[in-house]
C-alpha positions in Angstrom: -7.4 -1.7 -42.7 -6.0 -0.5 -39.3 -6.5 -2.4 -36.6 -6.5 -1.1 -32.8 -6.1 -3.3 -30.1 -7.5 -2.1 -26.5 -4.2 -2.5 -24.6 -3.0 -1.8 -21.3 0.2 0.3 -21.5 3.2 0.7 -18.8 5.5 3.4 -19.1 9.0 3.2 -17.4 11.4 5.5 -16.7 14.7 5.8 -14.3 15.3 8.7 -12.2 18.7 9.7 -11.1 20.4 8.1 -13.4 22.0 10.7 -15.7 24.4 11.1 -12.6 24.8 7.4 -11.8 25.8 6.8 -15.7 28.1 9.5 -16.2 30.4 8.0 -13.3 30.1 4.3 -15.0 32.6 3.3 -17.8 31.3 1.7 -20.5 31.3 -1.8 -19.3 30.1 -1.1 -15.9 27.3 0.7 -17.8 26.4 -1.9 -20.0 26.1 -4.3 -17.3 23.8 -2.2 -15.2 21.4 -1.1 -18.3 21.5 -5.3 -18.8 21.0 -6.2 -15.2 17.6 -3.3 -15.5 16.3 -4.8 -18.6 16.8 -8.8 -16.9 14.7 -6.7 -14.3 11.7 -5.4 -16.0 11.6 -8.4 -18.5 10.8 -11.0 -15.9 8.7 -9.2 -14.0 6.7 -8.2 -16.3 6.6 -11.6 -18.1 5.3 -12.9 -14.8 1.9 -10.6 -15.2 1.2 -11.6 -18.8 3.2 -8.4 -19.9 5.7 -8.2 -23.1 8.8 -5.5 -23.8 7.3 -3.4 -26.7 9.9 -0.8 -27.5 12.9 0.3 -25.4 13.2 4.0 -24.8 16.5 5.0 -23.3 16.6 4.1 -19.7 13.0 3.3 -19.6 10.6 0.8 -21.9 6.6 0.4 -22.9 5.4 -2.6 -22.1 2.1 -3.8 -23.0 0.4 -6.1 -20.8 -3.7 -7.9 -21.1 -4.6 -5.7 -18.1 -4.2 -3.1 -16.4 -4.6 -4.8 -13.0 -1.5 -6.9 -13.9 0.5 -4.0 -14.9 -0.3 -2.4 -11.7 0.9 -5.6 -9.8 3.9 -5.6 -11.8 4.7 -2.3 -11.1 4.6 -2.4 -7.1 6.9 -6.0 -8.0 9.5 -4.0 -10.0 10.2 -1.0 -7.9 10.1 -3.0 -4.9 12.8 -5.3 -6.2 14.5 -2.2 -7.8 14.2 -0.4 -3.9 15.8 -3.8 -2.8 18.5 -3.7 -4.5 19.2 -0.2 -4.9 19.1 0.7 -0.9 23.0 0.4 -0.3 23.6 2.9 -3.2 23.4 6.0 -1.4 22.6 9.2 -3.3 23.8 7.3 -6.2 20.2 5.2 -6.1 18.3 4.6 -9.2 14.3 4.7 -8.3 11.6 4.1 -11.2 9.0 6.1 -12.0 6.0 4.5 -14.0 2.9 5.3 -16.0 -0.2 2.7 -16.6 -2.5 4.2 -19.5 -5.5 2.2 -21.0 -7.0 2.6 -24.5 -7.4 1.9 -28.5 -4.2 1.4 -29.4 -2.4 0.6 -33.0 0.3 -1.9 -32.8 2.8 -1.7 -35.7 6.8 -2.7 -36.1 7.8 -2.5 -32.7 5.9 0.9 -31.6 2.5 1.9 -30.2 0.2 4.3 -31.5 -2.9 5.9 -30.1 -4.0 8.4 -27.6 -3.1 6.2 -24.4 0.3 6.5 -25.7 0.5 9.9 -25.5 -1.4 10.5 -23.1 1.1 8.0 -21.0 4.3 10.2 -22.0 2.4 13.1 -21.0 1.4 11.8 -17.9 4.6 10.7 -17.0 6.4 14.8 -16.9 3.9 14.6 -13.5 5.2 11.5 -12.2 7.7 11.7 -9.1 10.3 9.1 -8.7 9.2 5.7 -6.7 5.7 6.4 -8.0 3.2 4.9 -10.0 0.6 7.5 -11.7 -2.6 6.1 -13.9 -4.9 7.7 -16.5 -8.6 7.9 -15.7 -9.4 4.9 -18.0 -6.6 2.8 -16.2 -8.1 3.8 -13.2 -11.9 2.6 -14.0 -10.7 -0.3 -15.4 -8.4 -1.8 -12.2 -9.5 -3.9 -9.8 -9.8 -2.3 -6.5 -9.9 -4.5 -4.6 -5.9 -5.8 -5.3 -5.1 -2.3 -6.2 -5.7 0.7 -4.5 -5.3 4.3 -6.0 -6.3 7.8 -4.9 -7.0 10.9 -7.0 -3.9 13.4 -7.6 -5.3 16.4 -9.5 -7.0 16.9 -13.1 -4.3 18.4 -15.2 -3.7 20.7 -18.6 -1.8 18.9 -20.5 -0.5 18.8 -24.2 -2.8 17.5 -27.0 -5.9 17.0 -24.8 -8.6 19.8 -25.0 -9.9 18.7 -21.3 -8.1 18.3 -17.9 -7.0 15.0 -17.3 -8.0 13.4 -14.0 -4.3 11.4 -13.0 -4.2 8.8 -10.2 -1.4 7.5 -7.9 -1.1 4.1 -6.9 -1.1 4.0 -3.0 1.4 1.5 -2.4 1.4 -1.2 0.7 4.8 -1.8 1.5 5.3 -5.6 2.5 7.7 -6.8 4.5 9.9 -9.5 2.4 10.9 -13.1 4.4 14.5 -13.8 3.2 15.0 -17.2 4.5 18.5 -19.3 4.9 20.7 -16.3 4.2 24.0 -16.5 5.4 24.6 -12.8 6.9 27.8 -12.0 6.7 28.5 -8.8 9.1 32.0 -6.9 8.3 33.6 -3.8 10.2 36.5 -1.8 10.2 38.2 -1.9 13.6 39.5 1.6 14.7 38.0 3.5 11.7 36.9 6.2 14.4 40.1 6.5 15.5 42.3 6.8 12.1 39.7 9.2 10.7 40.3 11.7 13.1 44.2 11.6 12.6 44.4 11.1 8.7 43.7 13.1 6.2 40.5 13.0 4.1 42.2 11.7 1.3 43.3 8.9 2.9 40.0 7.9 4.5 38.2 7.7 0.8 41.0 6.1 -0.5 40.3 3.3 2.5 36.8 3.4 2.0 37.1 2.8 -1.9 39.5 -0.1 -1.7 36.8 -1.4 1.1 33.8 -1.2 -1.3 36.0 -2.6 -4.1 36.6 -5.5 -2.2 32.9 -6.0 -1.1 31.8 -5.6 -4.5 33.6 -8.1 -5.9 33.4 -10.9 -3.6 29.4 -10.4 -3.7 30.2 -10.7 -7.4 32.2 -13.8 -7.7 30.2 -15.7 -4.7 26.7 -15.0 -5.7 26.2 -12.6 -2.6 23.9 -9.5 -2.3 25.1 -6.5 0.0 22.3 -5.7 1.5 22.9 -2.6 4.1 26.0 -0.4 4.1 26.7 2.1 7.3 29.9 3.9 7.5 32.4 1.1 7.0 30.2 -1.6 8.1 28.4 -3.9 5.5 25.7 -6.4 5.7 26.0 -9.3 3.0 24.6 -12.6 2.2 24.9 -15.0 0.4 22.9 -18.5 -0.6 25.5 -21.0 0.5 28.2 -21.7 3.4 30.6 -22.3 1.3 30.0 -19.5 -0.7 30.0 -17.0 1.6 33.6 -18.5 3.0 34.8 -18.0 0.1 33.9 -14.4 0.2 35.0 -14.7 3.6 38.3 -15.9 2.4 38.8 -13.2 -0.1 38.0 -10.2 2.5 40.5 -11.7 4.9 43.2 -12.2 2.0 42.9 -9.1 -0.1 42.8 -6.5 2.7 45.7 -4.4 4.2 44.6 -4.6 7.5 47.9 -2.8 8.7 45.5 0.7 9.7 42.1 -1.1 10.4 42.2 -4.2 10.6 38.5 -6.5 9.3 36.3 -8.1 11.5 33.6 -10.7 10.5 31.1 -12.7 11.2 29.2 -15.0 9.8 25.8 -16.4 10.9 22.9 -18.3 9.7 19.0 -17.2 9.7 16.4 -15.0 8.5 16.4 -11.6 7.6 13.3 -8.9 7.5 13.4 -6.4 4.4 10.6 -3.9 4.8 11.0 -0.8 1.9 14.9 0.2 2.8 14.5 -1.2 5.8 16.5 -4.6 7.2 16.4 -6.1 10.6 15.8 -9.5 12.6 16.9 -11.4 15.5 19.2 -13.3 13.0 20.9 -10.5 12.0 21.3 -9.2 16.0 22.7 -12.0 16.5 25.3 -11.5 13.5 25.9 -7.7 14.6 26.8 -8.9 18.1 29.5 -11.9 17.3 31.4 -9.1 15.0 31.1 -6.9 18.3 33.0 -9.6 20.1 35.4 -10.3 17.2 36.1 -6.7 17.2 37.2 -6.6 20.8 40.0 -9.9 19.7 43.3 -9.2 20.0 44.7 -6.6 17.4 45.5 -9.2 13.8 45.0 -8.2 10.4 41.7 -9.8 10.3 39.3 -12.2 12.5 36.8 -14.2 11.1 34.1 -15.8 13.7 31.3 -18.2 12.4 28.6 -19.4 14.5 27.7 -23.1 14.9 24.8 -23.5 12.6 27.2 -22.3 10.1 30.0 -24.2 11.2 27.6 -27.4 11.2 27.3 -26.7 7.6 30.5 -26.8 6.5 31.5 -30.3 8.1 34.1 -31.6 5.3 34.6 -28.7 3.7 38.3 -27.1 3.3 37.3 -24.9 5.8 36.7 -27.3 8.3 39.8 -28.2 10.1 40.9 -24.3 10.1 37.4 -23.7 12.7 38.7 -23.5 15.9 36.1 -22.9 18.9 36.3 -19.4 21.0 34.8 -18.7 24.9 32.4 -15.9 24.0 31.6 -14.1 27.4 28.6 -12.1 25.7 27.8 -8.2 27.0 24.3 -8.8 25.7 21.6 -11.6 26.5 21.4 -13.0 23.0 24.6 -14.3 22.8 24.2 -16.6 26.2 25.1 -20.3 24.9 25.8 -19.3 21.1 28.8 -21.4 20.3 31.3 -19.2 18.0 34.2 -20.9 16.3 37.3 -18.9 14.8 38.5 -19.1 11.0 41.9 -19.4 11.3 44.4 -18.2 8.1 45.3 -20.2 5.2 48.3 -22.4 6.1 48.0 -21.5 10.0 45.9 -24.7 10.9 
């Protein structure tokens, strides 16, 4: 006897990244296909919902309604969005399906009209959307979930129009608490771009994201905003994002644009692709004044709640405290302390 379960079905699927993947080699590839799946997994086990079958880029996931699908869906693009923003064109964004209905169950796959009524549904989706069937739609709760009417459409296998509805998403702004910001900039990039050839620019630029990349890596930090050749990172810990600190200052040629940081504790604000808070003024202004040091390779300046962290740490005795005559109101009475070189202490 066959036995179909009413199941609430999700329907994933990546845009944008055919491109993305042809540029990856294989272990770069891997690891962001691994890092996606870690994504989807745990947020989806967190609403009751369960990996059914993989399907390229993109999964089915079953889940025991369709209310907690639809909260799991806002959850995973919004993390996805989150961690996505510095990419550029190069961006992945998720586009997702919620259908509702008798479904079979059997070695791994679904089976049923909800099924196909999902892949159908999902040709219509746009990326950073979430679409619903009709029955999805009756059956959410709408008061945690809102969704308006798109259209009734033709499609394949169904002898009636098909009434699809979009999730109207409210962006929430995220409270990252006790980052350490860590605010870099290239220090007469304006200047060497208009006297070097392209070439030599992306070839700067490259070697600049290289280096970003892999001390976010190896010190457990997140870059969160990218502009030109400025970066804004954190990271969980002082001495972690020292360490970072450390390997910017170390690994970069300087000798053409030479690195300024800062470092600062506080809160940042992350609403959609959006970052801001006093904190990280604060952090944009001390790497205004470090940019305006003397010309050296690089100059690290760390404020004093970070500095009060980091009280016998190896970094300690190499903090030396700078006059800051601030050019803007926030920085009246911030103490700044210097992070002198390896070995120059």
């Amino acid at each position: 006897m066959t036995f179909l379960r009413t199941t609430a079905i999700m329907k994933t699927d990546l845009s944008g990244s055919t491109a993305r993947f042809r540029s990856l080699g294989e272990a770069d590839l891997t690891a962001v296909l691994a890092e996606h799946r870690s994504l989807v997994t745990r947020i989806a086990g967190e609403h009751g919902g369960r990996i059914v079958k993989p399907e390229g880029d993109g999964f089915w996931i079953a889940f025991p309604s369709v209310t907690a699908a639809a909260l799991a869906a806002m959850a995973m693009q919004e993390e996805l969005r989150a961690g996505e923003a510095t990419k550029g064109d190069r961006r992945l964004v998720m586009r997702i399906v919620l259908a509702l209905g008798d479904v079979l169950h059997e070695e791994g796959a679904l089976v049923g009209d909800a099924v196909v009524m999902a892949a159908r549904i999902e040709g219509l989706t746009p990326p950073g959307e979430i679409y619903l069937s009709a029955a999805a739609w009756l059956a959410v709760n709408k008061a945690e979930v809102r969704a308006a009417l798109v259209d009734a459409f033709t499609l394949k296998g169904f002898d009636w129009p098909v009434p699809v509805y979009r999730v109207e998403q409210t962006f929430r702004t995220r409270v990252l608490e006790d980052q350490y910001i860590v605010v870099t900039d290239l220090r007469g990039f304006s200047a060497m771009f208009e006297t070097t050839t392209m070439v030599d620019v992306e070839a700067m630029l490259d070697r600049l994201r290289e280096l970003v990349d892999g001390a976010c890596r190896d010190f457990s930090g997140v870059n969160r905003m990218v502009t030109g050749d400025s970066y804004c990172l954190t990271f969980p810990d002082p001495k972690l994002a020292l360490g970072a600190v450390e390997r910017l200052m170390e690994q970069w040629d300087g000798s053409r644009c030479p690195l300024s940081v800062a470092v600062h504790k506080g809160v940042l604000y992350v609403f959609r692709d959006f970052l801001h808070s006093p904190d990280l003024n604060i952090a944009t202004a001390v790497e205004r004044v470090a940019s305006r040091a003397e010309p050296s390779d690089v100059i690290a300046l760390v404020t004093a709640k970070v500095w009060r962290e980091l009280a016998g740490s190896e970094w300690a005795a190499r903090l030396r405290r700078v006059d800051v005559e601030p050019s803007v109101p926030r920085l009246a009475g911030l103490e700044v302390y210097r992070l002198e070189k390896r070995g120059s202490a």
